[in-house]
C-alpha positions in Angstrom: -20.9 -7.0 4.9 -22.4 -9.7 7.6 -25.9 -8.8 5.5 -24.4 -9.5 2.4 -22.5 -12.6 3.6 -19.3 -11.3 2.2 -16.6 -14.3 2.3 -13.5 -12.1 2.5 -12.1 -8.6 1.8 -9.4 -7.4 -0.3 -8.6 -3.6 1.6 -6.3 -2.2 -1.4 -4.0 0.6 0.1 -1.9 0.7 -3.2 -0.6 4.5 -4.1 -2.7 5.7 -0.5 -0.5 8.2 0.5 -2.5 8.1 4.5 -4.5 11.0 6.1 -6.0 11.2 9.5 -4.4 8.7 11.7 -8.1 8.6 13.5 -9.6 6.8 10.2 -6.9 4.8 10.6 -7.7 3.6 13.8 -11.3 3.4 13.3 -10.4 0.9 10.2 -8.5 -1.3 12.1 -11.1 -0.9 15.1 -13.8 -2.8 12.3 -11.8 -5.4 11.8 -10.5 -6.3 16.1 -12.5 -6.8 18.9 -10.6 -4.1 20.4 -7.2 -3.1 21.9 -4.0 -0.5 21.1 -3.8 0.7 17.2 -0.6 2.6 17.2 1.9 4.2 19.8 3.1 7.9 19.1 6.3 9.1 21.1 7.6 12.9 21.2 11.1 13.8 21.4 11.2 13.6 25.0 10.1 10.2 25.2 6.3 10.9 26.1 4.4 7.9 24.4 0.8 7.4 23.6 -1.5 4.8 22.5 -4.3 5.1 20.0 -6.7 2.4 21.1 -10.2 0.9 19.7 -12.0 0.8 22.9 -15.3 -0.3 21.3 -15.8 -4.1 22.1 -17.1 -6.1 18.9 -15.9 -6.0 14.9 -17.5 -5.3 11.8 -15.8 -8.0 10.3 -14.9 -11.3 11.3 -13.7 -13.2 7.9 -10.6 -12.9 6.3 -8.8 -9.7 5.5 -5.8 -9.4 2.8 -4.6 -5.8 2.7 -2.8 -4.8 -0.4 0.2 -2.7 -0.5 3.0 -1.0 -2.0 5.7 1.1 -2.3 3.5 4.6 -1.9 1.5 3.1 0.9 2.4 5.6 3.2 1.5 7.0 6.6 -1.4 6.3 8.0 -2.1 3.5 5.4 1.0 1.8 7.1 -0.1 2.5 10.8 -3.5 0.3 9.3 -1.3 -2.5 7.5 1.1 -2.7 10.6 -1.6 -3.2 13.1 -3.5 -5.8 11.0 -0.4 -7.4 10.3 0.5 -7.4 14.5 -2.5 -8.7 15.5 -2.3 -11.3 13.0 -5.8 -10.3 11.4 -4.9 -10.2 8.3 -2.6 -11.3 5.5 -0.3 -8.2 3.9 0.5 -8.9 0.5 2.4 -6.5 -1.2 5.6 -5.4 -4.3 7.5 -4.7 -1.6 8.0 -2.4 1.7 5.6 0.2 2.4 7.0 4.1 2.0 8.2 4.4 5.8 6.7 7.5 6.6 6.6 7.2 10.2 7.0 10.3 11.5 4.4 13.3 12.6 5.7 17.1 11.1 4.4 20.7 12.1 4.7 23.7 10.8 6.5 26.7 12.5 5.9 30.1 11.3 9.0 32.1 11.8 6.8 35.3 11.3 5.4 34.8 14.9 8.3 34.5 16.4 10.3 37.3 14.7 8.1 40.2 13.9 10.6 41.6 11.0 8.5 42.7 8.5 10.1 40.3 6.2 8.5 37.4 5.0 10.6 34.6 6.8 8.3 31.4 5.8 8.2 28.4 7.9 10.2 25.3 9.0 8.9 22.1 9.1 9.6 20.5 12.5 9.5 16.7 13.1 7.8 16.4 16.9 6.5 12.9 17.0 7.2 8.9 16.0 4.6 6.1 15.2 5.3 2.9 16.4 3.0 0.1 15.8 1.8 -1.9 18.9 4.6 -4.2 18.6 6.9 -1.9 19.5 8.7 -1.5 15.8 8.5 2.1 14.0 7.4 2.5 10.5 9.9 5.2 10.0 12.2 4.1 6.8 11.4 0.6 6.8 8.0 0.9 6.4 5.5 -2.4 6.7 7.0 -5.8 4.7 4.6 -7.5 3.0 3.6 -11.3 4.3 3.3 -12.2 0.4 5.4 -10.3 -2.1 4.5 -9.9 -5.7 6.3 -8.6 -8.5 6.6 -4.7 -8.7 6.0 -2.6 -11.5 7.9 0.0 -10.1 11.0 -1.3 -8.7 13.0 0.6 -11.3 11.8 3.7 -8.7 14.0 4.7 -6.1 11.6 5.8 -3.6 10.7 6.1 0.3 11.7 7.5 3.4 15.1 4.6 2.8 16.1 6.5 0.2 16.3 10.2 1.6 20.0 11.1 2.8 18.8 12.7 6.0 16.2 10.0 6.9 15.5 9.8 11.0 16.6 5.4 11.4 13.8 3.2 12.3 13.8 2.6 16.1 11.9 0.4 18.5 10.4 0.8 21.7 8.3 -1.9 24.0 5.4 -3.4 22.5 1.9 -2.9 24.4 -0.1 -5.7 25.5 -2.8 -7.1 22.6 -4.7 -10.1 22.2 -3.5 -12.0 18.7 -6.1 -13.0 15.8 -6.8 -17.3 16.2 -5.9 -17.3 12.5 -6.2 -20.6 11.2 -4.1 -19.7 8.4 -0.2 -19.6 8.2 1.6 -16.9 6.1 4.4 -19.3 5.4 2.0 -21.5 3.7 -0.2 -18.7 1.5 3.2 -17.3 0.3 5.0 -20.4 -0.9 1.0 -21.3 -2.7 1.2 -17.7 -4.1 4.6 -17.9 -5.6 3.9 -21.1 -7.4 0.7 -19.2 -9.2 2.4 -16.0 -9.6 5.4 -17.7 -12.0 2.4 -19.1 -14.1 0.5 -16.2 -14.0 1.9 -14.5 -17.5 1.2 -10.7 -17.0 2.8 -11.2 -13.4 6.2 -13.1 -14.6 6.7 -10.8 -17.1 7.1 -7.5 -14.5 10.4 -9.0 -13.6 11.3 -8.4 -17.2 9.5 -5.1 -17.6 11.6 -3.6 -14.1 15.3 -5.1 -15.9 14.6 -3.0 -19.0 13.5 0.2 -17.0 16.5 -0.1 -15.1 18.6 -0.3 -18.1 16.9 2.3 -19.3 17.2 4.5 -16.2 21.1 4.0 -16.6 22.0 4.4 -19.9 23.0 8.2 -19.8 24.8 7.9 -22.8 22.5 9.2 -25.9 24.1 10.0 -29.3 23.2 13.6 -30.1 23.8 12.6 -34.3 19.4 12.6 -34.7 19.7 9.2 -37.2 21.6 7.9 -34.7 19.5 9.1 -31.8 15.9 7.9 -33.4 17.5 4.4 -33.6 18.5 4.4 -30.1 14.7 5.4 -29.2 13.4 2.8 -31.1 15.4 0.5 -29.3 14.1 1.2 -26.1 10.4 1.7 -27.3 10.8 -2.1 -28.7 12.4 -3.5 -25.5 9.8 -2.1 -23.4 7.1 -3.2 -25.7 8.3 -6.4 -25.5 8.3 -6.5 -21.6 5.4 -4.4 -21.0 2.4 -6.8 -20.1 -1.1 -6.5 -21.9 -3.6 -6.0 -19.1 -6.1 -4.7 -21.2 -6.4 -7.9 -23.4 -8.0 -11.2 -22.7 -10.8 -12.2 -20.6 -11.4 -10.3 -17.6 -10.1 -13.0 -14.7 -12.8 -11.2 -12.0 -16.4 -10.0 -12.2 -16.9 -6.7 -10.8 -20.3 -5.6 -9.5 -20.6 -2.4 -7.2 -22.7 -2.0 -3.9 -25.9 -0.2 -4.7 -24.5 3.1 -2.6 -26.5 6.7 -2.5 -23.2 8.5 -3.2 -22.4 6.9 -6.5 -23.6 8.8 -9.7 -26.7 7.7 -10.9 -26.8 5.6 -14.3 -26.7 8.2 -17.4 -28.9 8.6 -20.3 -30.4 5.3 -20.8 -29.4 3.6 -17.9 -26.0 3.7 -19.0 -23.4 3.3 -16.0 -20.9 6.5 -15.6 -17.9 6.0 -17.8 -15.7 6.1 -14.8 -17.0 3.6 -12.9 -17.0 1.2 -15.6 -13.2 1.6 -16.5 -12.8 1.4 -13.2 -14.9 -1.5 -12.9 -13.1 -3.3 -16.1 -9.4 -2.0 -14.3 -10.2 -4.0 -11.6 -11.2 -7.2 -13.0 -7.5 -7.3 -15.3 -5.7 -6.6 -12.6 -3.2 -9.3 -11.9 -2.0 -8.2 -8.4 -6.2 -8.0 -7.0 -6.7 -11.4 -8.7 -3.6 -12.8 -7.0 -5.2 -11.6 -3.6 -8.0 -13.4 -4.1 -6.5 -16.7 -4.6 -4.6 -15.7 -1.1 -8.2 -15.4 0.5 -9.4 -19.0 -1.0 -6.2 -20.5 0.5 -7.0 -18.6 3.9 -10.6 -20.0 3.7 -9.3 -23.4 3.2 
C-alpha cells in the first residue's frame, strides 16, 4: 500500500460473521505500532490479553471500517480496537451483532459411556473485552458515523436472544491512542448532511417503514381476488421505496490489484464474470461511496 501510495482504506466488515480471533489481531497489528488487541476472561475471572508485539505498522493513513448488523465476532474484536485506539473512523447502519463470547463443545459420549448417542452441549467458557475494558457481548461495537440500514426491519443479534449473557466491563489495559487529527463529531455531522441528499441513501428510511409494515400485517384475506390485491399492494409499496442501485452512473471507479490468486482473464482477455459484477457492485454502492467522502473529510 506505502508502494502504491494508497491515500486511505475503506476495511468493509459488512455481513463478516468473524473467524480466528489471531487474524483479528494480526489486522489490527497492521494498522498500530503495537500494544493489547483484545482481553479474554474465563468464568473464574482469569483474563488475558491478545497483544501485537511487533513494533511498526503497515499502514499509517486513514482507516474507515465499515460495519453492520452481521459484523460479528472477531470482525467486532477488529472494529472495537481500531475504534479504542482512535485509528480509525467506524461507520456503520447500526450496532455490530454482539457476539462476544467464546463456546466449546462438550461431548456427553465421553463422559457417559451409554451406548446411546447423547450429542453435545455447547458450553460458554470465555468473554472478549476490548482493551478499554467494555465487552462486545450484546451490545456489540456502535458505529462513529451511522448510515441508513437496509435491514432495520430485521430483528437480529446477540440483544435480541431471551437468554443473552449482559454486556459487562472490566478495567481497561494501558494503550497508547492514535494522534488523529480528525474528530468523529465533525465527519458525522458532514456525513449526515450528504447522506439526506444522497437519493438511494434517503430513500432506505422509507424502504425499512414499509418492510416493517409488511412484517406486521398478519392479517391476509384467504378470498384469492381479494388476496392477489393485497399482494400487489405490497409489491407496489416496496417498489416504490426500494432504491435503484443498479441504475445511473457508477459514483466510483473500481480497478483491482494485479494479485496471483485472482482468475486469470477469460477467452479474449475477457475479466471473470464475477469479478466484474463485483467490481460494478462496488462502484453503486451508496454506503462505500459515503465512506469515501468520510476519508476526504479525514484527509482534510
Amino acid at each position: 500500500m506505502k508502494a502504491l501510495k494508497v491515500a486511505g482504506v475503506i476495511l468493509d466488515i459488512r455481513g463478516n460473521g468473524g473467524g480466528l480471533l489471531g487474524e483479528a489481531v494480526t489486522m489490527t497489528g497492521a494498522l498500530i505500532d503495537r500494544g493489547p488487541v483484545v482481553q479474554v476472561q474465563d468464568s473464574r475471572g482469569t483474563r488475558e490479553t491478545y497483544s501485537d508485539d511487533n513494533a511498526g505498522m503497515d499502514f499509517d493513513g486513514p482507516v474507515v471500517v465499515l460495519v453492520d448488523r452481521f459484523s460479528a465476532s472477531a470482525s467486532e474484536i477488529l472494529a472495537g480496537a481500531l475504534q479504542d485506539y482512535h485509528r480509525a473512523v467506524i461507520v456503520g447502519t447500526g450496532p455490530t451483532h454482539g457476539k462476544g463470547t467464546v463456546q466449546t463443545l462438550a461431548e456427553l459420549d465421553r463422559v457417559v459411556r451409554s451406548g446411546v448417542d447423547l450429542g453435545s452441549l455447547k458450553v460458554t467458557v470465555q468473554q472478549f473485552f476490548r482493551v478499554s475494558g467494555s465487552s462486545t457481548q450484546r451490545e456489540g461495537v456502535t458505529p462513529d458515523i451511522l448510515l441508513p440500514d437496509p435491514a432495520a426491519h430485521v430483528e437480529t443479534g446477540e440483544r435480541t436472544l431471551d437468554h443473552a449473557i449482559p454486556w459487562s466491563q472490566i478495567p481497561a489495559v494501558p494503550h497508547d491512542m492514535w494522534p488523529a487529527k480528525w474528530k468523529p463529531t465533525a465527519l458525522a455531522e458532514r456525513s449526515a448532511a450528504r447522506v439526506a441528499k444522497q437519493p438511494a441513501l434517503a430513500k432506505i428510511a422509507s424502504l425499512t417503514q414499509v418492510l416493517k409494515a409488511s412484517r406486521e400485517d398478519t392479517r391476509i384475506p384467504l378470498q384469492r381476488t381479494a388476496w392477489e390485491a393485497h399482494r400487489k399492494q405490497q409489491r407496489a409499496a416496496l417498489d416504490a421505496a426500494s432504491p435503484d442501485l443498479k441504475s445511473g452512473p457508477a459514483a466510483l471507479a473500481v480497478k483491482s490489484l494485479d494479485d496471483p490468486s485472482l482468475p486469470p482473464p477469460g477467452p479474449g482477455g475477457k475479466v471473470d464474470d464475477r469479478l466484474a459484477r463485483w467490481r460494478d457492485t462496488v462502484a453503486r454502492d451508496p454506503w462505500i461511496e459515503e465512506c469515501a467522502n468520510v476519508l476526504a473529510d479525514m484527509a482534510k
